[in-house]
N, C-alpha and C positions, 0 to 999 in steps of 0.2 A: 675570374669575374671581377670586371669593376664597379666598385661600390661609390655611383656619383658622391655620396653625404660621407664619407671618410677620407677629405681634404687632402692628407696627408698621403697617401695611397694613392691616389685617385689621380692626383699630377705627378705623382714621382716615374722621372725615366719618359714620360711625355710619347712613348710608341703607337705611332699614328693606327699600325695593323690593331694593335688590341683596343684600342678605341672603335675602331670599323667593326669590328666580330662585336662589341657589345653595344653597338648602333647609337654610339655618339661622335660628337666632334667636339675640338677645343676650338675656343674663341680668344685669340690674343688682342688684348688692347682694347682701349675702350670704343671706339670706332668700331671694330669689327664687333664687340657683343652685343653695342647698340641697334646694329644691323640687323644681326641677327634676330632680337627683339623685334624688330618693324616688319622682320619678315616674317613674323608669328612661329617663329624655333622657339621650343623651350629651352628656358635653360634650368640645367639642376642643381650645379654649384659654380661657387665663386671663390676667388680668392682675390685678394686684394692689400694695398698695402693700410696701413690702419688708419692714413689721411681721410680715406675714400671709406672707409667703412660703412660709415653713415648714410651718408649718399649711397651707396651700392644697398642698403636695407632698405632705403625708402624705395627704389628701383624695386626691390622684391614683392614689395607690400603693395605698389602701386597696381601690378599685375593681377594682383587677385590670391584667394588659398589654391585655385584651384594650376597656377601661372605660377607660383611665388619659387625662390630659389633658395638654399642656404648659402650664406653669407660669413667667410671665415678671414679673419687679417693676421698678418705677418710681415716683418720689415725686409726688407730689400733682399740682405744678406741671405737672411733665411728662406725667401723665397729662390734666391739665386741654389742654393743648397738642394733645395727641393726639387729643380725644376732640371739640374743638369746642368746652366747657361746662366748668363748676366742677361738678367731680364729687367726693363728699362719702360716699358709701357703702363703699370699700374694695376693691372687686372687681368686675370684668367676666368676663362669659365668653362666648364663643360657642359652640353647642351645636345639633344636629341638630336641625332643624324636626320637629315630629311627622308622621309618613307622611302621616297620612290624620286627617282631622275628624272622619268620618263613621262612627257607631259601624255595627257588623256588626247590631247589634240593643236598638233603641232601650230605655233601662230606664225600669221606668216609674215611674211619683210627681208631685210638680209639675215643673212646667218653664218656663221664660224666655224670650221668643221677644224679638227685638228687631230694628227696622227704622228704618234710616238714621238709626243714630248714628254717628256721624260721629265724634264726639271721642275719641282712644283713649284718654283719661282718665276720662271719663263711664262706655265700654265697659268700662275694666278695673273699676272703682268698683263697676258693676253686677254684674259675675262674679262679682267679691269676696261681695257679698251675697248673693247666688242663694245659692253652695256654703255661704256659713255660715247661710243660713235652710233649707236643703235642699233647694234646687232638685235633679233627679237629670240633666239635661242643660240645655243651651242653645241655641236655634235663631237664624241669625244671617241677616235676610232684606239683599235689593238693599239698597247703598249705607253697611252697615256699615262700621268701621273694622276693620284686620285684627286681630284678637286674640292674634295673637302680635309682633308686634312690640312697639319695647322699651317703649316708652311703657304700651301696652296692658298688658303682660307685669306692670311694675312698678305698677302702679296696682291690678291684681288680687291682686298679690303670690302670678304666677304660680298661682293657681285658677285658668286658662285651659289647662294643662296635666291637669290631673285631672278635670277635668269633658268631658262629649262635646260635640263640638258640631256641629249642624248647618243645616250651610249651604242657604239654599232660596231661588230664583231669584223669587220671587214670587206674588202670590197663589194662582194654580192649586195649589203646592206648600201651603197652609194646611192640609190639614185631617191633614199630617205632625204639625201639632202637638199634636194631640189623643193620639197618641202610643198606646201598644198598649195605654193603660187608657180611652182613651175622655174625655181630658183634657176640664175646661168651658174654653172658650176668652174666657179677660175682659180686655175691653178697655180701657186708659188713656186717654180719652175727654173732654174737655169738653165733650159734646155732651145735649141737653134727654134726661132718663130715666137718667142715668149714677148710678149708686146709690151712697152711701157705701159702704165694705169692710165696713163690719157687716151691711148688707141685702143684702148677696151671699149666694145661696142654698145654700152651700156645702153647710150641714144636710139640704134637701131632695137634694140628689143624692147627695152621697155621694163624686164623683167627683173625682179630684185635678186640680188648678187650672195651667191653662199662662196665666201674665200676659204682655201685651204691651204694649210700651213704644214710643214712635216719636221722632222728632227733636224735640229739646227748642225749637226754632221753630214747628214748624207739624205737630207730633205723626203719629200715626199715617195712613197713606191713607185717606181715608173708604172706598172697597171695603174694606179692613181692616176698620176698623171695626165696617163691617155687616153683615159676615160671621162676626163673636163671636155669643158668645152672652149675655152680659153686657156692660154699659160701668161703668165705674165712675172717680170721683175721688176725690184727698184732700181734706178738708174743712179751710177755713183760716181764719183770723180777720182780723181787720182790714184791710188798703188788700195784702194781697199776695194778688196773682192766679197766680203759681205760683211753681214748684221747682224747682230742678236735678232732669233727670231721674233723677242718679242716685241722690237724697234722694230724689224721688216716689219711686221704683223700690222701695228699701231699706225706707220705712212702708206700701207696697202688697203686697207678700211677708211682711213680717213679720204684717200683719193679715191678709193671706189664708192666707197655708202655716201660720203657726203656728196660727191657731183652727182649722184642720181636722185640725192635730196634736193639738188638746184634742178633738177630739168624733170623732176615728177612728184616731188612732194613726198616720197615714200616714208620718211621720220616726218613725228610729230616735230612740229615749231617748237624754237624757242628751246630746245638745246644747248647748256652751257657747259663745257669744258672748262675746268681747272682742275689744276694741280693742286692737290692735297700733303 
């Protein structure tokens, strides 16, 4: 059992499963805990290096008794000691797992489905992108990696917290992703008939676009597959045959979601991208 208020314990060895079974997550860095906060996650502890101390008390106190967190400092080393890793970001925290993934009622727009990614770096990379081309949720099929753990967490920079997501045990579950607008379902595909992003018929239909992504080895299930409605790839030059999926992922959203934002307004205006 982990006891968020005993600092020491409580981050030592950092195993994302025993954080799951006692229904928290860790928050690295101070970006991602501040997100965390915006996105109304409690947090229960902190650790910090003792610059930040101060600052990180007033964050407690600002919350409320009912919101507030403990607040513990140690220097680099010791944290480094603690924590397993050379850690370089300033703050830890640990904070209530979100209830439930599952939103009560799916909202509609494009959407992100993804199947057996595996790498929580890849996974949060991909989150990251969805929320800032404007994906409106995420579907996360068999053999993903968990999305909130810490790896996944800080890789999305915590868009894993703000975005829905849901979880679907496998094909039968697909045509959830179509989603209450009637999503086109296009598939990342190497396979003969796969159309560049620009011959994708976004125009003709009209309909907002759910992409799906599969393991960056041996990509999506063929049932998967043939069960879209579209296949499509990125088109690439010279002796490279592919992408990190989360690069594919990132120029397949941007040229799907945003030309359907030019020819139907589907995202809010006023959209900015930057690199963080």
């Amino acid at each position: 059992m982990i006891d968020p208020s005993d600092h020491f314990l409580a981050f030592a060895g950092l195993r994302d499963r025993d954080y799951a079974r006692a229904g928290l997550i860790v928050c690295e860095g101070r970006i991602v805990i501040q997100k965390a906060l915006d996105c109304g996650i409690r947090l229960r502890s902190l650790v910090c290096v003792p610059a930040d101390e101060e600052e990180w008390r007033g964050v407690s106190a600002s919350v409320g008794p009912s919101g507030g967190f403990s607040v513990a400092s140690m220097g680099r080393a010791e944290m480094a000691d603690l924590l397993g890793f050379s850690f370089h970001r300033g703050a830890m925290a640990l904070a209530d797992r979100p209830a439930s993934p599952v939103p009560a009622t799916a909202p509609a727009g494009h959407a992100l489905a993804l199947w057996n990614v595996t790498d929580p770096d890849n996974l949060g990379a991909l989150i990251r992108s969805a929320a800032a081309l404007g994906a409106s949720r995420i579907y996360l099929g068999p053999g993903c990696a968990d999305p909130y753990s810490r790896k996944a967490l800080r890789a999305s920079m915590a868009c894993a917290l703000g975005l829905p997501i849901v979880p679907l045990t496998g094909l039968e579950e697909l045509p959830l992703c179509r989603g209450p607008s009637g999503n086109l379902l296009v598939a990342a595909a190497l396979v003969p008939g796969a159309l560049e992003p620009r011959d994708v018929p976004t125009a003709a239909s009209g309909r907002p676009i759910t992409l799906l992504l599969g393991n960056e080895g041996w990509g999506l299930p063929a049932e998967i597959v043939a069960a879209c409605d579209e296949r499509v790839i990125v088109p690439m030059a010279g002796h490279v045959d592919s992408l990190n999926v989360g690069a594919a992922g990132a120029i397949l959203m941007w040229e799907l979601f945003r030309r359907q934002q030019r020819e139907y307004a589907l995202l809010p205006s006023g959209n900015d991208i930057r690199a963080r």
